[in-house]
ROTISE-280179 format. One record per residue (C-alpha): residue number from 1; x, y, z. Coordinates in steps of 0.5 Angstrom, whole numbers, plus 2048, in hexadecimal, padded with zeros to 3 digits. Example, Ala and Ser with C-alpha at 12.3 -4.5 7.8 and 13.67 -1.06 7.14 Angstrom:
REM ROTISE-280179
ATOM  pos   xx   yy   zz
ATOM    1  819  7F7  810
ATOM    2  81B  7FE  80E
***
This chain:
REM ROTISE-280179
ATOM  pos   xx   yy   zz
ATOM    1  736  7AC  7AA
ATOM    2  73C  7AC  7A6
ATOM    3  740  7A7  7A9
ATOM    4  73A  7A2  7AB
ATOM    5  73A  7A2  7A3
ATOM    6  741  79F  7A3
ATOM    7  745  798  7A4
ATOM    8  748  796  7A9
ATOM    9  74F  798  7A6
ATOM   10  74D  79E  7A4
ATOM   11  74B  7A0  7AB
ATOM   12  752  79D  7AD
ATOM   13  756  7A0  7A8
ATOM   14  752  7A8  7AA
ATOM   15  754  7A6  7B2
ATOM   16  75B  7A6  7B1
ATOM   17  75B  7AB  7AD
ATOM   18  758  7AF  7B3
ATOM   19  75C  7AC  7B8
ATOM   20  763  7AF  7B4
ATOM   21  760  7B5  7B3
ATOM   22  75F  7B6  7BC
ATOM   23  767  7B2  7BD
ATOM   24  769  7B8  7B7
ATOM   25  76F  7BC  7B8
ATOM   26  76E  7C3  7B9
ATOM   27  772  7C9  7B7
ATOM   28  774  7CB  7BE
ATOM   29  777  7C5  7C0
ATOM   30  77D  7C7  7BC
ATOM   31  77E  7CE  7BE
ATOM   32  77E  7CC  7C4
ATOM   33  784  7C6  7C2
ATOM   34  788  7CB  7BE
ATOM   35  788  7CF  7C4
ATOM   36  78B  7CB  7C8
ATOM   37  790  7C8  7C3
ATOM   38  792  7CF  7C2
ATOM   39  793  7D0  7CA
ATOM   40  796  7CA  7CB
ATOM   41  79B  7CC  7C5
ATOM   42  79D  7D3  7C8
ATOM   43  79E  7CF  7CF
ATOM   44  7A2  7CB  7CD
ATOM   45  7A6  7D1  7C9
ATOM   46  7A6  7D5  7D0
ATOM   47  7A8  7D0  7D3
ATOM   48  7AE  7CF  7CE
ATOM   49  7B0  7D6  7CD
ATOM   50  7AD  7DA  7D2
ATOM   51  7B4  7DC  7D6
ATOM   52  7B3  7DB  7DF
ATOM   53  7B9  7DF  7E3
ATOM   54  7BA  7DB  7E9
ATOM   55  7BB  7DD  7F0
ATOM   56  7BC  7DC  7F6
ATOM   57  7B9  7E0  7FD
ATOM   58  7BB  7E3  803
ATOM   59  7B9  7E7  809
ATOM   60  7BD  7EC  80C
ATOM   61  7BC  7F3  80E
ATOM   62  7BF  7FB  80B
ATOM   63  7C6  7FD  80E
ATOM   64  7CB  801  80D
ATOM   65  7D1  7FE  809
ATOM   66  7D6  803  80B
ATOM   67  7D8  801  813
ATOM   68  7DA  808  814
ATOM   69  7D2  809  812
ATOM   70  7CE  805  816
ATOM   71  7CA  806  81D
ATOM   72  7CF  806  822
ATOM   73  7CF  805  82A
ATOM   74  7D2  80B  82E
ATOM   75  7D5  807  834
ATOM   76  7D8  80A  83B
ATOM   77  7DF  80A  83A
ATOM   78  7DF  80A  842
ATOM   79  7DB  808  848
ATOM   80  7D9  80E  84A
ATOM   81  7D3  812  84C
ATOM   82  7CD  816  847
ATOM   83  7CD  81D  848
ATOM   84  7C8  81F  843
ATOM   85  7C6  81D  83C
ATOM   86  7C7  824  836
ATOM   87  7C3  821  831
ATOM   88  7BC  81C  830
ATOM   89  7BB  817  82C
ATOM   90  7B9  818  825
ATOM   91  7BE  81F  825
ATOM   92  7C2  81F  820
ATOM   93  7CA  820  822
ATOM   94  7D0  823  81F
ATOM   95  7D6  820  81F
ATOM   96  7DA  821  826
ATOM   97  7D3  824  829
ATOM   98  7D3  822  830
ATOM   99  7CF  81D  833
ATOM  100  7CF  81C  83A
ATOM  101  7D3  81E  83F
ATOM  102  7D6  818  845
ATOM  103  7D8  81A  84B
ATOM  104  7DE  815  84F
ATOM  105  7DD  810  854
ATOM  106  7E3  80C  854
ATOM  107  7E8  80F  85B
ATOM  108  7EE  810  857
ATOM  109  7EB  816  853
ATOM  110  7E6  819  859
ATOM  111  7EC  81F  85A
ATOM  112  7E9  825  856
ATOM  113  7F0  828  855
ATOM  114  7F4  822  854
ATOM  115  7F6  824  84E
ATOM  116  7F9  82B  851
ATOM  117  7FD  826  855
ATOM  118  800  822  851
ATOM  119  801  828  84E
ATOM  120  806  82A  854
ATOM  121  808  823  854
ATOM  122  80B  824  84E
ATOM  123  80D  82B  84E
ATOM  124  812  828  855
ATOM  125  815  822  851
ATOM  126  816  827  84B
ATOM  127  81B  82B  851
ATOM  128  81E  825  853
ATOM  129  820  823  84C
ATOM  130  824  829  84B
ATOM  131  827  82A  851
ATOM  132  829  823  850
ATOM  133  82C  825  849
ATOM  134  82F  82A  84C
ATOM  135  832  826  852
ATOM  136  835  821  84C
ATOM  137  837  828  848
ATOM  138  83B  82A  84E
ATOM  139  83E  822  84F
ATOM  140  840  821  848
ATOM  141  844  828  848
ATOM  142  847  826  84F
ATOM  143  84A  81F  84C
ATOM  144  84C  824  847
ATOM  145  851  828  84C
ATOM  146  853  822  850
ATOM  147  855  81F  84A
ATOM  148  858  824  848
ATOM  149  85C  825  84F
ATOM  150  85D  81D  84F
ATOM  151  862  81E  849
ATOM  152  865  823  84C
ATOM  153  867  821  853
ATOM  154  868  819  850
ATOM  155  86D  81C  84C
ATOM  156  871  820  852
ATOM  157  870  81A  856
ATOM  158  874  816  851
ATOM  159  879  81C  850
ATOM  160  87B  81C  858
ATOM  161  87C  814  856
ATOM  162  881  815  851
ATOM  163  885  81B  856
ATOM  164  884  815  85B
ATOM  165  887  811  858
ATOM  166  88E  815  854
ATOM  167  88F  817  85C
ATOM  168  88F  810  85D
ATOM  169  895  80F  857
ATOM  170  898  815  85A
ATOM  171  899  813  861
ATOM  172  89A  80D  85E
ATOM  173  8A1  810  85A
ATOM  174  8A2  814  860
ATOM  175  8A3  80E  865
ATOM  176  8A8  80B  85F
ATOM  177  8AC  811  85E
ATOM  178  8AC  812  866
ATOM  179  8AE  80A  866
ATOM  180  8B4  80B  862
ATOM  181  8B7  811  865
ATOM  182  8B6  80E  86D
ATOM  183  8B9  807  869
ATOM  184  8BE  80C  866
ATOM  185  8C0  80F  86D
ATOM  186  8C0  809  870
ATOM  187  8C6  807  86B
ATOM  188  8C9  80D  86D
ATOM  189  8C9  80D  873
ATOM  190  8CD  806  873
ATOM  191  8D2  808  86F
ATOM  192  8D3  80F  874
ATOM  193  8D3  80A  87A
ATOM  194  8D8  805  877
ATOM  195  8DC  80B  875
ATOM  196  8DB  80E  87C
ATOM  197  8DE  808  87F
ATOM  198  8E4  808  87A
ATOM  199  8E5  80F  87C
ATOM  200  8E4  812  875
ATOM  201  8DE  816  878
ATOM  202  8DC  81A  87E
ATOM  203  8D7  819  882
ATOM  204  8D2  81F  87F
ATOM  205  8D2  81B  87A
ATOM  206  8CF  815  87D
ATOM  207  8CA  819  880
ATOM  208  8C7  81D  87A
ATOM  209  8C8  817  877
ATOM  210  8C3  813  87C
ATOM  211  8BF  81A  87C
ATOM  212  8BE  819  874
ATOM  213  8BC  811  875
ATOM  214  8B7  814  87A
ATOM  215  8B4  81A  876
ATOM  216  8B3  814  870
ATOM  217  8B1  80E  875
ATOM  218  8AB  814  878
ATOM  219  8AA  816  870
ATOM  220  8A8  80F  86F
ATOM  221  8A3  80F  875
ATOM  222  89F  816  872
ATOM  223  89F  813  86C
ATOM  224  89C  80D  86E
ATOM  225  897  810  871
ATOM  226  896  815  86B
ATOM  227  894  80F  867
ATOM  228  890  80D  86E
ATOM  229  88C  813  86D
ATOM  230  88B  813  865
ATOM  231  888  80B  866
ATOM  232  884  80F  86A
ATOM  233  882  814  868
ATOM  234  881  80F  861
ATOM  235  87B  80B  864
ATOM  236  878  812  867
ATOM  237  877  814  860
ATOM  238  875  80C  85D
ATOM  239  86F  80D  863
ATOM  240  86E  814  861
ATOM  241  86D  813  85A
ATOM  242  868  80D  85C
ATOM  243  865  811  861
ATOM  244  864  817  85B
ATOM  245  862  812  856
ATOM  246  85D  80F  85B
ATOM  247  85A  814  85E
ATOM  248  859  817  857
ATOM  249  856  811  855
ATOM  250  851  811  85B
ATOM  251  84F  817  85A
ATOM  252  84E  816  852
ATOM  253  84A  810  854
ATOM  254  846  813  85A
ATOM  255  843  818  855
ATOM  256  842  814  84F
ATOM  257  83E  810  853
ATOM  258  83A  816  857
ATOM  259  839  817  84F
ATOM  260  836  810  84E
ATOM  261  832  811  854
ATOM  262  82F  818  852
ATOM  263  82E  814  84B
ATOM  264  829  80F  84F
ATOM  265  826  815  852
ATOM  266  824  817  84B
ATOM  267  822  812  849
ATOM  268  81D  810  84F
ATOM  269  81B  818  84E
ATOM  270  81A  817  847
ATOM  271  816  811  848
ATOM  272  812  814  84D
ATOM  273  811  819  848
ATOM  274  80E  815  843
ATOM  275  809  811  848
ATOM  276  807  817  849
ATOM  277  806  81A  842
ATOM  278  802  813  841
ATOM  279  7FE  814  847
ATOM  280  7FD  81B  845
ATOM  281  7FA  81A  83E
ATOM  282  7F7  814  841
ATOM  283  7F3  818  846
ATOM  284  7F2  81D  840
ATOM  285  7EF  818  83A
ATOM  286  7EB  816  840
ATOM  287  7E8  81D  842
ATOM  288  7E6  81D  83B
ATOM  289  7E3  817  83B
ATOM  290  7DE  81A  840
ATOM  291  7DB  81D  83A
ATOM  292  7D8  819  835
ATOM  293  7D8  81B  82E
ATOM  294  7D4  819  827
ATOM  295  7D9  815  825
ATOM  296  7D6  818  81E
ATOM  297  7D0  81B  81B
ATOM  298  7C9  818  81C
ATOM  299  7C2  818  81F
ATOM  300  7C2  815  826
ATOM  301  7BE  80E  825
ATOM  302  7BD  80C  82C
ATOM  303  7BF  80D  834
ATOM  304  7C1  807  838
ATOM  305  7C3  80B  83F
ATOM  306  7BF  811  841
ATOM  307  7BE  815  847
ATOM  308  7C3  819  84B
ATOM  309  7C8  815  850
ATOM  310  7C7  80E  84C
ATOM  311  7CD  80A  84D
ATOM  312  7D1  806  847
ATOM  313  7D6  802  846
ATOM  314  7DB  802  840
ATOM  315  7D9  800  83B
ATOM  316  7D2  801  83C
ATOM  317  7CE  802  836
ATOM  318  7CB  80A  837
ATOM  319  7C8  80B  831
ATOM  320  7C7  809  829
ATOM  321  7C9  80E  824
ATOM  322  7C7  80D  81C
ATOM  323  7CC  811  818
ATOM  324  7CA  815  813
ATOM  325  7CC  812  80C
ATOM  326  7C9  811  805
ATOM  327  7CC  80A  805
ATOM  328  7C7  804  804
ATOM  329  7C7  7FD  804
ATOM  330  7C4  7F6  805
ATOM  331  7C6  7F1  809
ATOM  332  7C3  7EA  807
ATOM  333  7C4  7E3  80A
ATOM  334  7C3  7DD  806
ATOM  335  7C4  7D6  807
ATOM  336  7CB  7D2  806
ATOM  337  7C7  7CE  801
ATOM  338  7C7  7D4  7FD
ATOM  339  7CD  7D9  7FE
ATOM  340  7D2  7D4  7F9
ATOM  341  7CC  7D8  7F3
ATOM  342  7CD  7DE  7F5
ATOM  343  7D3  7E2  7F3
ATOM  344  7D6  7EA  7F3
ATOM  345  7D2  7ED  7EE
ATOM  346  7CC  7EA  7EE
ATOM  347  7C6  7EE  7ED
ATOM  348  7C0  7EF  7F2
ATOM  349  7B9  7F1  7F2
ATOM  350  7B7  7F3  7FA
ATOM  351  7B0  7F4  7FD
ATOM  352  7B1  7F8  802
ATOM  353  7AC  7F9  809
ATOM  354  7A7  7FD  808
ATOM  355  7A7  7FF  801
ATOM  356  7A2  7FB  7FC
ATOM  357  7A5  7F6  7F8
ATOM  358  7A2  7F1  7F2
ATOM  359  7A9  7ED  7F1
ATOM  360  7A8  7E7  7EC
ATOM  361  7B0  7E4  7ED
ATOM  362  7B0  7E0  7E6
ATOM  363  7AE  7E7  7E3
ATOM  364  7B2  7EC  7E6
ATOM  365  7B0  7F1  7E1
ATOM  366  7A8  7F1  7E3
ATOM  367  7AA  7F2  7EA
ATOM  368  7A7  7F8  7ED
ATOM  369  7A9  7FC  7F3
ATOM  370  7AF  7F8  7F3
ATOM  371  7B6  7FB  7F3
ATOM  372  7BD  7F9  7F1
ATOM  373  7C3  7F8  7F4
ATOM  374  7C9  7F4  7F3
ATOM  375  7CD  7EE  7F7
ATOM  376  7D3  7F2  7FB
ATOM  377  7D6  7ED  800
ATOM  378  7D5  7E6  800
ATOM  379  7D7  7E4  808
ATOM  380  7DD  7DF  809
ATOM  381  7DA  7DB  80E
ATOM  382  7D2  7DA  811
ATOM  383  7D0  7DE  816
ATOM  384  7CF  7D8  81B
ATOM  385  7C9  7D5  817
ATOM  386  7CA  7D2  811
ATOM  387  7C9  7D9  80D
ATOM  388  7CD  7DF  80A
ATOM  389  7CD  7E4  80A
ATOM  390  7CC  7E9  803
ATOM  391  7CE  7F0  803
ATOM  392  7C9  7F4  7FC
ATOM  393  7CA  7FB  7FA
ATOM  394  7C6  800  7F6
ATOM  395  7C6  7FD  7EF
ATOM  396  7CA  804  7ED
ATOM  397  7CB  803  7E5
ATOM  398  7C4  800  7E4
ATOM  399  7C1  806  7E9
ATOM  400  7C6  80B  7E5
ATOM  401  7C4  809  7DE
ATOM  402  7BD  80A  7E1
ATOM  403  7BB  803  7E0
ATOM  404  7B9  802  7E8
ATOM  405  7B6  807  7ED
ATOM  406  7BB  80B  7F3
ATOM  407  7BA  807  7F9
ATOM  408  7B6  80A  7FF
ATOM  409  7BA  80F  801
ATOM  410  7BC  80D  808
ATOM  411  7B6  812  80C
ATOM  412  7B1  80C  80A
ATOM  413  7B7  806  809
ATOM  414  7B9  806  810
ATOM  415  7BF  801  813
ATOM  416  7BB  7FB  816
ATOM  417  7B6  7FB  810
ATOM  418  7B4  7F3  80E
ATOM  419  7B4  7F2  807
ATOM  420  7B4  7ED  803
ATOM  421  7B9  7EB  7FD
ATOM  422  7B9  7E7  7F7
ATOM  423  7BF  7E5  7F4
ATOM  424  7BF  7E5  7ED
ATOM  425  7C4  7DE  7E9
ATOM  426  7C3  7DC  7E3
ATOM  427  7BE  7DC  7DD
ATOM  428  7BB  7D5  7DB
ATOM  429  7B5  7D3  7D7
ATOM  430  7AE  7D3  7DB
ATOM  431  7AE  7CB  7DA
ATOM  432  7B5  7CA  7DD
ATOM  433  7B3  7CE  7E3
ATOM  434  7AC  7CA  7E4
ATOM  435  7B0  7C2  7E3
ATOM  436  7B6  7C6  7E8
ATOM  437  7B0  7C8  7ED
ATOM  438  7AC  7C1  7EC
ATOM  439  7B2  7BD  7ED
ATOM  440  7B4  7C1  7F3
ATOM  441  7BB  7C3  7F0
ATOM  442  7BF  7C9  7F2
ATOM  443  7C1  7CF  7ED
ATOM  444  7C6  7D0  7E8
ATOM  445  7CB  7D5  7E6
ATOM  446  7D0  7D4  7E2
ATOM  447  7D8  7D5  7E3
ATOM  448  7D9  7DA  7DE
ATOM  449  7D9  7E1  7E0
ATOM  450  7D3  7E6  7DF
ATOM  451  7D2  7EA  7D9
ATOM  452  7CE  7EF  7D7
ATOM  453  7CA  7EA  7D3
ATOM  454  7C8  7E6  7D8
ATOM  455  7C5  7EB  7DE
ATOM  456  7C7  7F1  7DC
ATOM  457  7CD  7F4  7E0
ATOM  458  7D4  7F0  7E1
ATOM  459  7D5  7EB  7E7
ATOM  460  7D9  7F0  7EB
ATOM  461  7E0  7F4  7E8
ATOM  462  7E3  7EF  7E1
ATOM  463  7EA  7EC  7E4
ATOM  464  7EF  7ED  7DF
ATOM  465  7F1  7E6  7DD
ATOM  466  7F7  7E5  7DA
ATOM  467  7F8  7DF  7D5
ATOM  468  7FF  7DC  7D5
ATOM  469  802  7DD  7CE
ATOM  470  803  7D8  7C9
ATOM  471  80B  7D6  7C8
ATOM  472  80C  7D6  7C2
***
């Protein structure tokens, strides 16, 4: 009734005022503004001062990083027969404890006393050996004696030479002297007869003077043929002392090579000796070789060839042994385009099969029922198919400081198990890691060494550099 009392400008002015009063701000509406300027501030600080630990993944499995400790497979060192099994699988053995007992079935080694043959054999050649020693003993002493009687009768024959030869100049003054007393004669006996015929001397003393030519003519005869005789007996003496020096010679030559000759007997006996020695152990090593071994102590994973009778060939697997150790590891496979990030030292955090785990990679420190290890060994080369290889162990430093929790103990963490690692890089602000990821960028680390300030632990042990001094 008021308002029907008023203008028209004063209706107009009250219904604008009432339109303002509907179109009014209301207290709530900056609340909720503010609280969404305060959210965007304190993203936008996350997001510039919020750290991110980068990371790469890979899958793999537990091992054993020792080699020596790791599951092994027994095989049958030769083509045998199986006797019978001593043990089952999941027993556990000791070092040395037999296994199994094989029986031959190759020909060569059928004779069930072959070794005491050949042990006979060998016993013979040992006899042989030493009478053959014996006999070049006695060689060798007899090439002594005829050396001996070989200086001896060289020497006699060459002094019956020398007596040769001084008959030879005897009979040789002989014949002269004989010579000069027939030419002395002759002489004498022409001035006898001249004298004869003149008178002056009787006829006896022509005939003994005729006799004495005679005498002298028939001594130069006798000592022709003594000189005859004594060149004789010269050339006897040459072909004696040849004959003595030959003979001896021979003789000498004739033993030494009954020596060699015994030498070579020895030798082949001696030869023979050692190919029987070789079989001989060779037949032994194979005899042990019928009884296989744990080659360490472990528990028996599993059988590959039962039931007695069974034959295997060398180099069958038999059995699986898995040593007892205490020593764990890890065993991950990352592609090639993350190996060059990955360096010794590098800390890890690992899921293991079977054990509950809540892992956030850019919080490693959130992480739940994860545990932590450390890069060992980065393998050189892939494995085939673009990835590497990366050996972790326990994060011993950090487990010991009691910042991380012991690995499962290896009853629970069995060889084979899967499991799945993060390896941890550097830090970067949250911003950085999310323009990385949308921009499909690969991770960064920096080509300094890691220090305790960037992830907790040195990147494997310090090398010490040496910087070159400065010159003065």
């Amino acid at each position: 009734m008021a308002i029907s009392h008023m203008s028209q400008q004063e209706q107009e002015v009250v219904a604008q005022c009432e339109a303002f009063q509907i179109i009014r701000s209301t207290g709530g509406f900056r609340t909720v503004a503010l609280t969404i300027l305060i959210l965007l501030i304190l993203v936008m600080s996350g997001l510039i001062f919020i750290p991110w630990q980068q990371s790469i993944s890979g899958i793999g499995k537990v091992s054993v990083y020792a080699p020596m400790d790791r599951p092994q497979v027994v095989e049958a060192p030769i083509s045998s027969r199986i006797e019978h099994w001593y043990v089952r699988e999941g027993q556990f053995v000791e070092k040395g404890q037999l296994l199994l007992s094989l029986s031959e079935i190759d020909v060569k080694y059928l004779d069930p006393i072959q070794l005491k043959r050949m042990e006979a054999q060998r016993q013979a050649l040992l006899t042989r050996r030493d009478a053959t020693r014996s006999r070049i003993a006695s060689l060798q002493q007899q090439v002594a004696f005829l050396s001996q009687s070989r200086q001896v009768a060289v020497p006699s024959a060459q002094l019956k030479v020398s007596q040769a030869r001084n008959k030879i100049m005897a009979a040789r003054q002989g014949l002269t002297a004989a010579q000069q007393n027939a030419t002395t004669a002759n002489l004498n006996l022409r001035r006898i007869r001249e004298l004869h015929q003149q008178g002056l001397r009787s006829t006896r003393d022509k005939e003994l003077a005729e006799q004495s030519a005679i005498e002298a003519q028939t001594k130069v005869a006798q000592a022709q043929a003594s000189l005859t005789i004594a060149m004789q007996d010269q050339g006897v003496a040459d072909f004696d002392q040849a004959k003595v020096s030959a003979d001896t010679a021979a003789g000498l030559n004739a033993t030494q090579a009954a020596i060699a000759t015994a030498h070579e007997t020895l030798a082949s006996t001696q030869n023979d000796l050692e190919k029987l020695a070789i079989d001989i152990e060779n037949l032994r090593q194979r005899t042990g070789q019928r009884q296989i071994k744990a080659p360490k102590a472990g528990i028996v994973v599993r059988i590959m060839k039962v039931g007695s009778g069974e034959t295997v060939t060398e180099g069958d697997a038999l059995a699986t042994l898995m040593p007892q150790s205490t020593d764990q590891a890890v065993s991950l496979l990352i592609s090639d385009n993350d190996a060059p990030l990955v360096a010794v030292g590098r800390p890890v955090r690992l899921q293991f099969a079977g054990w509950p785990a809540l892992q956030f990679s850019g919080w490693p420190a959130v992480a739940v029922g994860t545990f932590a290890g450390r890069v060992a060994v980065i393998d050189a080369i892939d494995d085939g198919t673009s990835r590497y290889q990366v050996w972790v162990k326990p994060d011993v430093q950090a487990i010991q400081s009691g910042k991380e929790q012991v690995w499962p103990s290896a009853q629970y963490l069995r060889p084979g198990s899967e499991t799945i690692g993060w390896i941890m890089l550097d830090r970067v602000p949250l911003w950085f890691e999310m323009w990385r990821q949308f921009n499909a960028f690969p991770p960064t680390v920096s080509m300094e060494p890691l220090t305790d300030k960037k992830q907790g632990l040195k990147n494997g042990p310090k090398e010490d550099i040496k910087k070159p001094k400065k010159k003065a």
